[in-house]
C-alpha positions as CSV (number, residue, x, y, z in Angstrom):
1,X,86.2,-49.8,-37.6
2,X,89.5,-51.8,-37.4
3,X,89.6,-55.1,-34.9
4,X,92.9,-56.1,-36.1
5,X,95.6,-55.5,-39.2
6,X,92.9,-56.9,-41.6
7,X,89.8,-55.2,-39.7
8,X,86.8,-56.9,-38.3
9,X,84.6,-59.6,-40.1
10,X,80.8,-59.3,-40.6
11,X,78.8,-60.9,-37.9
12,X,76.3,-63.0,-40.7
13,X,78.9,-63.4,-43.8
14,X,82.3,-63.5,-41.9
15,X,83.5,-61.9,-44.6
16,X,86.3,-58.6,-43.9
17,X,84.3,-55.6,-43.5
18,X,86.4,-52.5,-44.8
19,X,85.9,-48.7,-44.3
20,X,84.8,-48.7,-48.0
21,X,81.5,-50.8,-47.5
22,X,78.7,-49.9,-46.0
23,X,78.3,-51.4,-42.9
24,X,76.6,-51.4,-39.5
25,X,78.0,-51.9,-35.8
26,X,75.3,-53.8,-33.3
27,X,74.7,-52.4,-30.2
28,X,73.8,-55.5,-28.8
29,X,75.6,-58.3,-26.9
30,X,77.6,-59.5,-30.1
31,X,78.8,-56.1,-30.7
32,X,79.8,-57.1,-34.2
33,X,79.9,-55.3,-37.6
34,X,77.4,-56.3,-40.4
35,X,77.3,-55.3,-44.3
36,X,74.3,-53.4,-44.2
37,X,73.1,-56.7,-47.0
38,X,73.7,-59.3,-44.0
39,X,72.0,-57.2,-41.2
40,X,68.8,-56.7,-43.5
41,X,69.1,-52.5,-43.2
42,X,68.2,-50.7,-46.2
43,X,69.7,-48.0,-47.8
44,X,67.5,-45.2,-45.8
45,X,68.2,-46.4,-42.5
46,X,71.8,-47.3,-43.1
47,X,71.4,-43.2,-43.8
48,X,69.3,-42.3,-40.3
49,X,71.9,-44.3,-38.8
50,X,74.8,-42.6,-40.1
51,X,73.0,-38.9,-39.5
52,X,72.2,-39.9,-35.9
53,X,75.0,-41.3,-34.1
54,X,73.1,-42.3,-31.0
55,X,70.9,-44.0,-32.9
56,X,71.5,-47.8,-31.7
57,X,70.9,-50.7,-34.0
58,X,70.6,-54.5,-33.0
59,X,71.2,-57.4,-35.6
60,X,68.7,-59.8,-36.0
61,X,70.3,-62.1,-33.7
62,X,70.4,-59.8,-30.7
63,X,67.0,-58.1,-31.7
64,X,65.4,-61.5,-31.3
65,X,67.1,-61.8,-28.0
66,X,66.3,-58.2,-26.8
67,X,62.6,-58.9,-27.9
68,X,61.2,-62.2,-27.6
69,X,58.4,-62.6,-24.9
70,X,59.3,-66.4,-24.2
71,X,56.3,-67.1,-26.6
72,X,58.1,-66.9,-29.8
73,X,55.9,-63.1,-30.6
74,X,58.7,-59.9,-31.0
75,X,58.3,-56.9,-29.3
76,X,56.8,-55.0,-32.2
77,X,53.7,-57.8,-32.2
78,X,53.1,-57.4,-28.5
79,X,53.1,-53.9,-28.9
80,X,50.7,-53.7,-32.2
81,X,48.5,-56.4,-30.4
82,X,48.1,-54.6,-27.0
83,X,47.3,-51.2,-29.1
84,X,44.6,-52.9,-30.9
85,X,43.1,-54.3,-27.1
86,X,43.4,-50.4,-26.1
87,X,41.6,-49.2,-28.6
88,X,38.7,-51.4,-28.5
89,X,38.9,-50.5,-24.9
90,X,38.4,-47.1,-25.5
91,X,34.9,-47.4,-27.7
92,X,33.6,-49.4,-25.5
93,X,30.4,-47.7,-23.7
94,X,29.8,-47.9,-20.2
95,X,27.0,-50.9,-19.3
96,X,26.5,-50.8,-15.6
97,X,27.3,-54.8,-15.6
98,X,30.5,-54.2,-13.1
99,X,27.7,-53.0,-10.6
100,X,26.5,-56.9,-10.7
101,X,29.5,-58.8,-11.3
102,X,31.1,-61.1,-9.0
103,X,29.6,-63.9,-6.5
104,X,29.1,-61.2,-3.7
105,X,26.8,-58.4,-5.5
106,X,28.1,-54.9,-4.7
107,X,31.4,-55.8,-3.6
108,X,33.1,-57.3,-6.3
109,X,33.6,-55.1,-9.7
110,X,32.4,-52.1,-8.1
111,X,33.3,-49.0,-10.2
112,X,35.6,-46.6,-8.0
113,X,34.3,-44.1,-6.8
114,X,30.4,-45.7,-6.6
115,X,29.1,-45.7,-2.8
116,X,26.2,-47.4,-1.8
117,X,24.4,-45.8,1.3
């Protein structure tokens, strides 16, 4: 974990970050060292992390980074919000509306697979 003679500061605090403390490196662009307080990981995934070496972790800084959409919405939202438009997908029932849709009937928003003949 050492950066120099003293040993590398936390990336939020900038306070030294010793082999005693708990403590978090970012597999992100900053590539920094956090107190597992200052990065926001709790006690059970400062654990998984330990157990599973190729686990990566980002800090919040590059998380938002890796994640943002441009629209200010994380990863996790666009993922939870395009599971929820799946699934009401899923239940919905057939109608035979896609037979009629479109300005030129029959051609447009025909199901694949439907011939007419």
């Amino acid at each position: 974990m050492a950066d120099s003679k003293e040993g590398p500061k936390c990336g939020q605090c900038r306070n030294l970050v010793s082999d005693a403390q708990k403590a978090v490196l970012c597999d992100g662009k900053c590539n920094s060292w956090f107190h597992i307080a200052c990065g926001g990981v709790s006690e059970d995934e400062y654990r998984r992390l330990s157990r599973n070496k190729s686990k990566l972790w980002h800090c919040p800084g590059c998380d938002r980074k890796r994640n943002d959409d441009g629209h200010g919405r994380r990863g996790a939202e666009c993922a939870a919000e395009l599971d929820n438009i799946l699934l009401k997908l899923k239940t919905l029932e057939p109608t035979g509306e896609m037979e009629s849709a479109g300005t030129d009937k029959g051609k447009l928003g025909r199901p694949l697979g439907s011939r007419r003949g």
